[in-house]
C-alpha positions as CSV (number, residue, x, y, z in Angstrom):
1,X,61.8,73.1,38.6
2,X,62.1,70.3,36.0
3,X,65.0,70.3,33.6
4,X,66.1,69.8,30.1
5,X,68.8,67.4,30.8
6,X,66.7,64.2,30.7
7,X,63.7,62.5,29.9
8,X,62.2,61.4,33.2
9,X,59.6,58.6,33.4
10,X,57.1,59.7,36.0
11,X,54.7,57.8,37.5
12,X,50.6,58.3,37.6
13,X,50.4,60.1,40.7
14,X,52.7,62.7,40.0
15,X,50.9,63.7,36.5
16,X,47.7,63.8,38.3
17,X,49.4,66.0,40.7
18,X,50.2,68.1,37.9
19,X,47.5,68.3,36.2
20,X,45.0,68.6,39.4
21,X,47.1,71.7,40.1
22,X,45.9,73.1,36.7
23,X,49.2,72.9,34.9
24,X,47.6,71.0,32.0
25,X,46.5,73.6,29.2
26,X,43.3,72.9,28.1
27,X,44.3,72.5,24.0
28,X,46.5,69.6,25.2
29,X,44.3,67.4,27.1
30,X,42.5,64.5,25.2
31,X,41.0,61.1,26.4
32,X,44.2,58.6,27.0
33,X,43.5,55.5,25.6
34,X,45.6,51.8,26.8
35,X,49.2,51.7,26.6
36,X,52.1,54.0,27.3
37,X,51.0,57.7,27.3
38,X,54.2,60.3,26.7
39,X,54.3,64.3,26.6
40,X,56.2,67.5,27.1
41,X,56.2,69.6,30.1
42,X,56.6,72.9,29.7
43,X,59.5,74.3,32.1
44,X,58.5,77.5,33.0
45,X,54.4,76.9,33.6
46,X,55.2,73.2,34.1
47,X,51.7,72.7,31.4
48,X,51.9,69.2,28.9
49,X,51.5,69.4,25.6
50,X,52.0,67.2,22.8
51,X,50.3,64.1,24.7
52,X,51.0,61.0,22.7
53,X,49.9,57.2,23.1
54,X,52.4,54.4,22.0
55,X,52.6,52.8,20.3
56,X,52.3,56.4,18.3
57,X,56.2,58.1,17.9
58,X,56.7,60.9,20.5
59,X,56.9,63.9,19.6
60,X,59.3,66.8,19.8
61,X,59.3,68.9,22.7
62,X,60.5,72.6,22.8
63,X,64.2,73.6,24.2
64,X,64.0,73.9,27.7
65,X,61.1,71.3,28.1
66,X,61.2,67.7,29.8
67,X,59.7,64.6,28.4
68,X,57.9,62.5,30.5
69,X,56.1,59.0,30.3
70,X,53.4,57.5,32.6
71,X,51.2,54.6,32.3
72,X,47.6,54.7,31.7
73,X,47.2,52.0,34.8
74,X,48.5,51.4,37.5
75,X,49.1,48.0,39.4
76,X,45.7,46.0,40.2
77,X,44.6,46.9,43.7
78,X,43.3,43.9,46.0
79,X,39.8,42.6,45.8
80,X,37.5,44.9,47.3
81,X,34.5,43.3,49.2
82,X,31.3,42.0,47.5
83,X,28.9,44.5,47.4
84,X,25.5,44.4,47.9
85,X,22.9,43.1,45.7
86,X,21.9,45.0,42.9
87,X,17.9,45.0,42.4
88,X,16.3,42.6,39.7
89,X,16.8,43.8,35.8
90,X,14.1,43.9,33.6
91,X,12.8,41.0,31.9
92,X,14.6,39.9,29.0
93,X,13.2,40.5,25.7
94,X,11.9,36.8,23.8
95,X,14.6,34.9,22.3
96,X,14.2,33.9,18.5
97,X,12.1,30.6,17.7
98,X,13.9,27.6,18.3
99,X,13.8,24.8,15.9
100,X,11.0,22.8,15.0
101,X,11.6,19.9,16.7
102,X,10.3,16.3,15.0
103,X,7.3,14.9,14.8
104,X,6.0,12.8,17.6
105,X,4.7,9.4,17.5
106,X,0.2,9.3,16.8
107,X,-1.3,8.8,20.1
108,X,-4.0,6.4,21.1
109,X,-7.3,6.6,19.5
110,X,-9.6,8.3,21.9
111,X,-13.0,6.8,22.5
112,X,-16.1,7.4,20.5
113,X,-18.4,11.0,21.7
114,X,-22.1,10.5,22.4
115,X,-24.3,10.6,19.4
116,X,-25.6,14.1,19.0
117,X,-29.0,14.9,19.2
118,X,-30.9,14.4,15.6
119,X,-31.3,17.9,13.8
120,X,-34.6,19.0,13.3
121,X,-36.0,18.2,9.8
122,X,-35.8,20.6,7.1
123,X,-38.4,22.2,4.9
124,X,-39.9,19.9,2.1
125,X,-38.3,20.4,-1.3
126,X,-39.8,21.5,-4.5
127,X,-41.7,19.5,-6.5
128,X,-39.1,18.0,-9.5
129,X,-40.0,17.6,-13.1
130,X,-41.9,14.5,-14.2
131,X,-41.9,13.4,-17.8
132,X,-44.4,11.1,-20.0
133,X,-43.6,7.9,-22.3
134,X,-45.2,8.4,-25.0
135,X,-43.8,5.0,-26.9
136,X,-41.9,4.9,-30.0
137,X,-40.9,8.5,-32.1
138,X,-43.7,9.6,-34.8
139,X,-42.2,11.8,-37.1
140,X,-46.2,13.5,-37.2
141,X,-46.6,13.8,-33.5
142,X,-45.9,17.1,-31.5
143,X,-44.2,16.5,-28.1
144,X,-44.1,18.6,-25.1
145,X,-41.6,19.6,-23.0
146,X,-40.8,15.9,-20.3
147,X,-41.9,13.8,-23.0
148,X,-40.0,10.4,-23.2
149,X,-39.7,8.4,-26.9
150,X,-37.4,5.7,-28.1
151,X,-35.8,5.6,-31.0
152,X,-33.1,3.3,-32.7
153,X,-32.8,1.7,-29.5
154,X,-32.3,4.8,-27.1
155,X,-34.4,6.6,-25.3
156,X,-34.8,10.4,-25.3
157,X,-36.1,13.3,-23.6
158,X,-37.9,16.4,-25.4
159,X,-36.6,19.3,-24.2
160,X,-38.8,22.2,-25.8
161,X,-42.7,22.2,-26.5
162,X,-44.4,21.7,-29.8
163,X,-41.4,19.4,-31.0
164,X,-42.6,18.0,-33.6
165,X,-40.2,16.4,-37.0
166,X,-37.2,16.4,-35.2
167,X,-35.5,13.0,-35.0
168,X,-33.5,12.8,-31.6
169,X,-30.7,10.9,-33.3
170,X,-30.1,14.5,-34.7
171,X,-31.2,17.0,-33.0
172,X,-29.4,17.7,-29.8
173,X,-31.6,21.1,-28.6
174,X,-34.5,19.9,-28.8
175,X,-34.0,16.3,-27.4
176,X,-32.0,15.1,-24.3
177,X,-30.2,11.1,-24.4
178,X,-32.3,9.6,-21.1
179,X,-30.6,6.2,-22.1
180,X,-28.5,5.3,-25.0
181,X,-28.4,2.2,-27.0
182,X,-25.9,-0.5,-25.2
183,X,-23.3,-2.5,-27.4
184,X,-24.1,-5.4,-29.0
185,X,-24.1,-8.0,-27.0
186,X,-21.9,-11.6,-27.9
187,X,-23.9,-14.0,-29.4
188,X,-26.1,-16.1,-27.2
189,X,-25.4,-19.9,-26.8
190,X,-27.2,-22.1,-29.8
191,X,-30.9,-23.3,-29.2
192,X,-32.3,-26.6,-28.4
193,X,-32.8,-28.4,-32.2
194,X,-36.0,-27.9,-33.7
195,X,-38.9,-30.8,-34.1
196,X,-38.4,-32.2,-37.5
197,X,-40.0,-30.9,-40.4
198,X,-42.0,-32.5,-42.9
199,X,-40.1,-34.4,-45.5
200,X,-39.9,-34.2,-49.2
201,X,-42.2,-37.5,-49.6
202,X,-44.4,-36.1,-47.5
203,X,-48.3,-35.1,-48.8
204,X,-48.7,-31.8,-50.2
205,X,-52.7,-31.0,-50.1
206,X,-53.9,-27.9,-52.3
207,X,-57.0,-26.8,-50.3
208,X,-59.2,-24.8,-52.1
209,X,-61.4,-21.5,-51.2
210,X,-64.0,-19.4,-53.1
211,X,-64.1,-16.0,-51.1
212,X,-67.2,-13.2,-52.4
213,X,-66.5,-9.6,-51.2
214,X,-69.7,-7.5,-51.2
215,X,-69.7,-4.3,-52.8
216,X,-67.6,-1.5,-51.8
217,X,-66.2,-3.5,-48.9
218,X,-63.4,-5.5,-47.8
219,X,-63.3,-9.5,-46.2
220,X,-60.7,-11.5,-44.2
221,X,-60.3,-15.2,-45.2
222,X,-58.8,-17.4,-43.4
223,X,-58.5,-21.2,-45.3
224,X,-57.8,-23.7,-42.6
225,X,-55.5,-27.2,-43.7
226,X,-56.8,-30.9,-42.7
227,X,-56.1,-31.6,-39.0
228,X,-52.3,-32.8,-38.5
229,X,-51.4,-30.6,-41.7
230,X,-49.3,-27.1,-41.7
231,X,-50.1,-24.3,-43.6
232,X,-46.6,-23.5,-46.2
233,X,-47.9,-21.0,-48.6
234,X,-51.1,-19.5,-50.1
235,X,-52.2,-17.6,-53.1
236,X,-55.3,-16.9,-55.6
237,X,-56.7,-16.4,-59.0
238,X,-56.6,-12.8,-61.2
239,X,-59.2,-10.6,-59.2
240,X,-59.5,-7.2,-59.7
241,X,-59.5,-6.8,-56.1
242,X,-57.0,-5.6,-53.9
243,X,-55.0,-8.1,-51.9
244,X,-54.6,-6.4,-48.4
245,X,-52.7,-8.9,-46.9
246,X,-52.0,-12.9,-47.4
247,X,-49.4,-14.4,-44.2
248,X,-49.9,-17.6,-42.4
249,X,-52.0,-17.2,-39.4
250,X,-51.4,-20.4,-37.1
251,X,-49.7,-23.5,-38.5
252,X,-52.3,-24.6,-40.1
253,X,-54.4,-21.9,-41.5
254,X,-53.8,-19.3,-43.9
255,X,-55.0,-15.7,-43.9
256,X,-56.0,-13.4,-46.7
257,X,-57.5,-10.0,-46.7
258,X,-59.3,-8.4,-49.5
259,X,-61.1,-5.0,-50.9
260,X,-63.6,-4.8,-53.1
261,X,-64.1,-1.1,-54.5
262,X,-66.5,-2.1,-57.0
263,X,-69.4,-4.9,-57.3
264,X,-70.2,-7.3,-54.9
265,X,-67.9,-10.1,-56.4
266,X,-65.9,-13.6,-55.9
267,X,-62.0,-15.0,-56.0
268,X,-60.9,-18.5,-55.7
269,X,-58.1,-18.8,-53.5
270,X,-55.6,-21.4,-52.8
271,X,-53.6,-22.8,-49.7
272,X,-51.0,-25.8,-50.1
273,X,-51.2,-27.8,-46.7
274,X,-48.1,-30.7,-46.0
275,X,-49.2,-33.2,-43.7
């Protein structure tokens, strides 16, 4: 039977003894952990209690009752043999990405594929809209929808039907800018000089013409200068007619144009010729 006198140290095998002999109350056993463990044996049913591990204090044990300390392990046995081989785990799960490593240098160029064969041709397209010159804008003309006019130097394209006194310039919905007006250009190089013209001495002919309009009716005149001679200017005597026109026709002959809205009657006109 243990006594009170001391506290005995006592090794692993004896507090196995102990305790495999059912001397152990139940309320004092708990899971050792490393290190020293220490408790009190009761003297009379020779149970622990108060189970302690250091590097907790110990803790007091009734009168009568031994300490005792043991260690959770013993010495290291020798080496048992290798056993046998275990069978083969299960595969791993997939490690995480690694990084992306750089970029490698462009390879060759590969050769050239075969031509592929030609597709097969598709359905003809629609007809597209045509349009129609129709010359210069006429502030009295109505224009249809694709008809084409120029005006200040720009051509434009009518956009609804019966179009009729809108100038393009100015009216965006109804016409459509097909080619605008280009910059003015630089000036070209100077011309080759001119033949020379007749000098101050030189002979100034009056030529002389008697024109007779019929009644109700109008005549063109033209009064033609000596051969070698130009034409410079023409005009004619108070007439009751109307003078239509009077302009130089070709270098040397003058045009006039008259209506008569009365009687059949006659003019005298005149044309100076230099020569």
């Amino acid at each position: 039977m243990l006594r009170r006198s001391t506290t005995l140290t006592v090794s692993a095998c004896c507090v196995l003894a102990l305790v495999g002999a059912g001397a152990v109350a139940a309320s004092a056993v708990t899971t050792p952990a490393k290190g020293t463990l220490t408790a009190c044996v009761n003297h009379v049913t020779g149970s622990l209690y108060n189970l302690s591990v250091a590097p907790a204090p110990d803790r007091s044990c009734a009168r009568g009752d031994v300490r005792v300390r043991w260690n959770q392990y013993g010495l290291p046995g020798q080496r048992g043999a290798a056993g046998e081989r275990g069978a083969t785990g299960r595969t791993g799960d997939p490690g995480l990405p690694g990084q992306k490593g750089d970029r490698g240098e462009a390879g060759a160029a590969g050769v050239d594929g075969v031509d592929g064969v030609d597709g097969v041709d598709g359905l003809p397209g629609k007809d597209g809209a045509g349009f129609l010159f129709r010359s210069a804008w006429d502030v009295e003309t109505p224009y249809a929808v694709g008809d084409v006019v120029t005006a200040g130097g720009s051509s434009y394209l009518s956009l609804v039907a019966d179009n009729l006194g809108r100038a393009p310039a100015s009216n965006p919905l109804q016409w459509a800018v097909l080619a605008a007006r280009g910059a003015q250009g630089d000036p070209g190089a100077g011309g080759a000089p001119g033949t020379t013209g007749p000098s101050v001495a030189s002979t100034r002919v009056d030529t002389t013409a008697l024109v007779t309009v019929g009644e109700a009716s109008s005549t063109t005149q033209d009064v033609v200068c000596a051969p070698g001679s130009v034409a410079i200017s023409g005009g004619w005597e108070s007439t009751a007619m109307v003078v239509k026109a009077s302009y130089p026709r070709t270098d040397d002959t003058w045009r006039f144009v008259f209506a008569n809205s009365g009687a059949a009657t006659s003019v005298t006109v005149h044309v100076v010729c230099v020569s």
